[in-house]
C-alpha positions as MATLAB code, in Angstrom:
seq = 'XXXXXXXXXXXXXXXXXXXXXXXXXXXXXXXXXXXXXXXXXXXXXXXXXXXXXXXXXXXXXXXXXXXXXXXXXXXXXXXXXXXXXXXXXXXXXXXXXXXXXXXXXXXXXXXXXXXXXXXXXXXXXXXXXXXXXXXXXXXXXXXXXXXXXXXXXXXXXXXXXXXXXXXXXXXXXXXXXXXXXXXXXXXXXXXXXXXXXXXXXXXXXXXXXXXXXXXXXXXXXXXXXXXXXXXXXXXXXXXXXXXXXXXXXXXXXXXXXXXXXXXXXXXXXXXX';
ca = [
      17.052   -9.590   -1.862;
      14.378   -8.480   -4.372;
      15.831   -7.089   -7.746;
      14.090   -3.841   -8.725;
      13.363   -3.270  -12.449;
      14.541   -0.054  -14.081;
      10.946    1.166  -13.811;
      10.690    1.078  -10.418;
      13.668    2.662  -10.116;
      12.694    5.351  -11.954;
       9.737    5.753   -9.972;
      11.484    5.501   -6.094;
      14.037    7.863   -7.983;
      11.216   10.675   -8.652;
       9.625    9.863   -5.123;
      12.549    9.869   -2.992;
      13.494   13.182   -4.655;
      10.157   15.036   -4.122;
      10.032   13.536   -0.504;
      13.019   15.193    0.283;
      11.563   18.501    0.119;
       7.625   17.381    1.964;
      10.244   16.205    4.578;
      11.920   19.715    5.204;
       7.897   21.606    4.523;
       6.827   19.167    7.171;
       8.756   20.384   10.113;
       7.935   24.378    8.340;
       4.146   23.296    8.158;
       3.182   26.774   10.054;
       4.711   28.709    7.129;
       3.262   26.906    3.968;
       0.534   28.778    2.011;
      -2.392   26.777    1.826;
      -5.625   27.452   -0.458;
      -8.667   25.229   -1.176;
     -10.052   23.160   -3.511;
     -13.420   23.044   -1.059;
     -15.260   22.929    1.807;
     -12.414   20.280    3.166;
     -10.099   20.240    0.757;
      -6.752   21.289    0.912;
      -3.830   22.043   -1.046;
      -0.775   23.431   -0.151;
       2.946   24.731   -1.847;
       4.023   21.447   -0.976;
       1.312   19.531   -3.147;
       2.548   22.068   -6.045;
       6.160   21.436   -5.557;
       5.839   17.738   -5.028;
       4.334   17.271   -8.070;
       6.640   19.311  -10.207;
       9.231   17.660   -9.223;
       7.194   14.553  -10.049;
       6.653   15.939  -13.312;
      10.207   16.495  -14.146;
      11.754   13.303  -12.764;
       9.578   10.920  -14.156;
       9.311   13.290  -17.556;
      13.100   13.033  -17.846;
      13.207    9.030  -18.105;
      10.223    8.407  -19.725;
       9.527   11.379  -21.893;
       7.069    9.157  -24.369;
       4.715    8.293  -21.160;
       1.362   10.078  -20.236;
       0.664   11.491  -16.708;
      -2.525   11.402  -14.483;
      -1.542   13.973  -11.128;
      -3.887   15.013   -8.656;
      -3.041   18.555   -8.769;
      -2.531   19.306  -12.716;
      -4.724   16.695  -14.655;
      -3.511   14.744  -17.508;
      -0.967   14.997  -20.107;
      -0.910   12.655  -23.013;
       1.318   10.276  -23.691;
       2.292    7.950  -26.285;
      -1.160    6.335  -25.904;
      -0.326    2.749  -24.321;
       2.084    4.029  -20.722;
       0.577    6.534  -18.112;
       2.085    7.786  -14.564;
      -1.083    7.832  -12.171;
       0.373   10.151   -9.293;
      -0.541   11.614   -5.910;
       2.298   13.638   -4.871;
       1.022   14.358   -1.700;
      -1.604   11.568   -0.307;
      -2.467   12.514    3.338;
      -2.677   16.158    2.755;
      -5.013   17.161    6.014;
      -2.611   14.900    7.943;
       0.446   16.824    6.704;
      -0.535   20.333    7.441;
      -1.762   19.189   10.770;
       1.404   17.671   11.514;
       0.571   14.398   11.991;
       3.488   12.287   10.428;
       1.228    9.811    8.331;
       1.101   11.066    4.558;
       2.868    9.285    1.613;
       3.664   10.135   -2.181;
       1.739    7.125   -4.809;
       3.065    6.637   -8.163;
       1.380    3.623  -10.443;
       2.139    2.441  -14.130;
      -0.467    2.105  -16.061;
       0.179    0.025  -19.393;
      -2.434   -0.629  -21.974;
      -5.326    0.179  -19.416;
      -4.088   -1.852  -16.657;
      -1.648   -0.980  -13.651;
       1.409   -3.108  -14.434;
       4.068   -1.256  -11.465;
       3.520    0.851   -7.944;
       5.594    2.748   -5.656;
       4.666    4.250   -2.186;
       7.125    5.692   -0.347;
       6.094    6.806    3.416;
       8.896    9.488    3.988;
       8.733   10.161    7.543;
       9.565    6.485    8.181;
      11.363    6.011    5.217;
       9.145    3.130    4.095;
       8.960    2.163    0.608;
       6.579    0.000   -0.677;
       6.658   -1.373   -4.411;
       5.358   -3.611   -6.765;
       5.584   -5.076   -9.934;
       2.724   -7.369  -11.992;
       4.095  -11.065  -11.467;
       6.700  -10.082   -9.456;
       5.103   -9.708   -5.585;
       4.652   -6.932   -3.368;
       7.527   -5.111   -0.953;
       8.619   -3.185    1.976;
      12.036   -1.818    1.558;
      13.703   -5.609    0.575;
      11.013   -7.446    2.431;
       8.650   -9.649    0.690;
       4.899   -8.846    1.861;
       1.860  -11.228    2.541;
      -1.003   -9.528    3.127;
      -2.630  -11.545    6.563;
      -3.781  -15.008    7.575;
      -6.865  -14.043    9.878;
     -10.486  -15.566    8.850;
     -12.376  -14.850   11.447;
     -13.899  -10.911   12.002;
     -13.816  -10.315   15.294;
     -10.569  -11.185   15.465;
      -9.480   -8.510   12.376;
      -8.580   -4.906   12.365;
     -10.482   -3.071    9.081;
      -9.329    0.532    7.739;
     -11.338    2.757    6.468;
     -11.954    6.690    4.903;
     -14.290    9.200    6.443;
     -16.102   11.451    3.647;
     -14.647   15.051    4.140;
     -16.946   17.822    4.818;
     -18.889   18.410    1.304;
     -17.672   15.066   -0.272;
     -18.597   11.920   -0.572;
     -21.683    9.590    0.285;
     -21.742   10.508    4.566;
     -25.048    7.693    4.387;
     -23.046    4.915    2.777;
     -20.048    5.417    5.091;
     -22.381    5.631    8.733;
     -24.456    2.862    7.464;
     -21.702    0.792    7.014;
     -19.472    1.887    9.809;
     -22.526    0.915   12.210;
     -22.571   -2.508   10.667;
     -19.114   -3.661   10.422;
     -18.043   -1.867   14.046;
     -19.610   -4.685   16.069;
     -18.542   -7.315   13.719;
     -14.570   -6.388   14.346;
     -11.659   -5.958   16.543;
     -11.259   -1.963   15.643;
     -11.886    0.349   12.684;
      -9.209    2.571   12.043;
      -9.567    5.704    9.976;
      -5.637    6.972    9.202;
      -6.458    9.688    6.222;
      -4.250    7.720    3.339;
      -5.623    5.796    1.432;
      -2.593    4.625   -0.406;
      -1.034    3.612    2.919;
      -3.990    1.901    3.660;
      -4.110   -0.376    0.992;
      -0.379   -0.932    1.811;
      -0.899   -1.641    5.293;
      -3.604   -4.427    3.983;
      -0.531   -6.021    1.570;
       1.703   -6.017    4.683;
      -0.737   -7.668    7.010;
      -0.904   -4.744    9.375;
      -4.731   -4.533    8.766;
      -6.829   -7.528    7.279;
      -9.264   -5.064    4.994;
     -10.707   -1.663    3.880;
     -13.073   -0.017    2.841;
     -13.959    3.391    1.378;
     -16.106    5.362   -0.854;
     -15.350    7.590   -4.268;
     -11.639    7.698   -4.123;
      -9.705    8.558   -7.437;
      -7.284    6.602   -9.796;
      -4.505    8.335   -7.691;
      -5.564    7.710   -4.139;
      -5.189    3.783   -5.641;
      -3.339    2.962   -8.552;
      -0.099    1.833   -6.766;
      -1.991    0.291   -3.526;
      -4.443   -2.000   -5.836;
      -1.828   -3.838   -7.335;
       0.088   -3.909   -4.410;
      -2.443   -6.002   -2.720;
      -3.065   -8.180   -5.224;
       0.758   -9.042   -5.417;
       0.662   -9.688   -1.714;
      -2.122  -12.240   -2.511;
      -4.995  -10.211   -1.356;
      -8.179   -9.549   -3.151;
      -9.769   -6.226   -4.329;
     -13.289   -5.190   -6.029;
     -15.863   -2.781   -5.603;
     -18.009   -3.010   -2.471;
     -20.393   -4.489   -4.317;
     -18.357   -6.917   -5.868;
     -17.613   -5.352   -9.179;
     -14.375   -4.836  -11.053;
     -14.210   -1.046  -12.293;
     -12.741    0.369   -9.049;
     -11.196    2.823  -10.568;
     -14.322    3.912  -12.015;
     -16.325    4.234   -9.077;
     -13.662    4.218   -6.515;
     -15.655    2.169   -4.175;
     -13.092   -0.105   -2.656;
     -12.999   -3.401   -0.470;
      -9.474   -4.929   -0.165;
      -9.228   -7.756    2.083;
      -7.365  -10.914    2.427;
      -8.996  -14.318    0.520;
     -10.709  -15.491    3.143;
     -12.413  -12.055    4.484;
     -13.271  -11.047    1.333;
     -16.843  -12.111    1.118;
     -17.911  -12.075    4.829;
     -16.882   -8.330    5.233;
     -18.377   -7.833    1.665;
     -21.331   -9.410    2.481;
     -21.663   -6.975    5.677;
     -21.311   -4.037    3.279;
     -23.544   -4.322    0.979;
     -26.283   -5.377    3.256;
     -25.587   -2.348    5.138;
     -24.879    0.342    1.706;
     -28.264   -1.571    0.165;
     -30.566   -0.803    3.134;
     -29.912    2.787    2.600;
     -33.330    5.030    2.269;
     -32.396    7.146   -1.631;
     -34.633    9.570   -2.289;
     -37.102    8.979   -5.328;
     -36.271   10.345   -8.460;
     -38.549   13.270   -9.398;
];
């Protein structure tokens, strides 16, 4: 059985706390007040209370550490440790009661994400991670998957919402990879995504302009299940950009190679 640090305690501590209360505004969804950040972007009481609680868990055993959360910004730390957190990841899916949504926690230390925590609550999966340590489900050790060949592979991906997002980058390179693969599947969280590529479930992803929080926890936890991550075109700063491929070793390049072909052939408008 894995040991868990005192960190990640801490962290499935906050989580499981805050998931007890998405849990009981899941099966209220009707009821919740829900505004909008834009066109296709929404936020709910449950986002708000999620995080607070968040807030006050994490605050409480790690007072000296910053905070990066979706909903309220940043707060400043002692300069070196940062929470990255998404207390509500899946957010359409949730208050269209679909059961697929997950809260994302990551450790940054120093400018790099040293510890992760995803917990799924509706199927009470938790996924963690530690630098140098591996990558888990519940007490189960996770490999992401063995397949090498594409039309044999099952890729995730994210759909720009209405008003977001590059919607050229993603047709153009949803057109090229579809006949290349077994299936595309598009589940709304990114975080779980990512996870699902560190447990083998899907053998890579892809998606456009997602934020430190979407990812913070799911990068590492990839790369602790021995699979690779960069930017689509092969960079390192995917948190800057938030242009993701995470695959397993041996996909990495032929499904990179697909999408940049595919994001490069894209007609731009000429600067003025």
């Amino acid at each position: 059985m894995a040991i868990r640090s005192a960190t990640i305690n801490i962290m499935e501590r906050a989580a499981r706390k805050a998931a007890r209360g998405l849990v009981r505004d899941f099966g209220e969804v009707e009821q919740l007040q829900v505004s909008k950040k834009g066109p296709s972007d929404f936020v709910s009481t449950a986002d708000f209370k999620a995080e607070q609680i968040l807030r006050t868990e994490l605050k409480k055993s790690r007072p000296e550490f910053g905070l990066l959360m979706e909903e309220s910004g940043e707060e400043r730390g002692d300069g070196r440790h940062r929470f990255i957190v998404d207390p509500l990841d899946g957010t359409a899916n949730f208050l269209h009661g679909i059961p697929h949504f997950a809260i994302s926690i990551g450790l940054e230390r120093d400018g790099e994400i040293v510890a992760g925590v995803i917990l799924e609550p509706i199927k009470d999966e938790l996924y963690w991670t530690e630098k140098g340590v591996g990558a888990y489900v519940n007490d189960h050790r996770l490999r992401v998957s063995a397949r090498d060949k594409l039309p044999e592979c099952l890729i995730g991906t994210g759909i720009p919402f209405h008003g977001y997002g590059e919607h050229d980058a993603f047709f153009s390179t949803f057109a090229a990879v579809m006949p290349e693969v077994a299936g595309i599947r598009r589940m709304g969280t990114a975080s779980l995504d990512l996870a699902y590529i560190a447990a083998g479930r899907f053998d890579g992803f892809w998606e456009f302009g997602l934020k430190p929080w979407d990812i913070a926890a799911g990068v590492l936890l990839v790369r602790e299940a021995g699979g690779y991550v960069s930017e689509i075109d092969g960079g390192t700063s995917v948190f800057k950009s938030g242009n993701v491929l995470a695959t397993n070793d041996k996909l990495h390049k032929p499904l990179g190679d697909i999408l940049r072909k595919a994001h490069g052939s894209i007609r731009r408008p000429k600067s003025a």
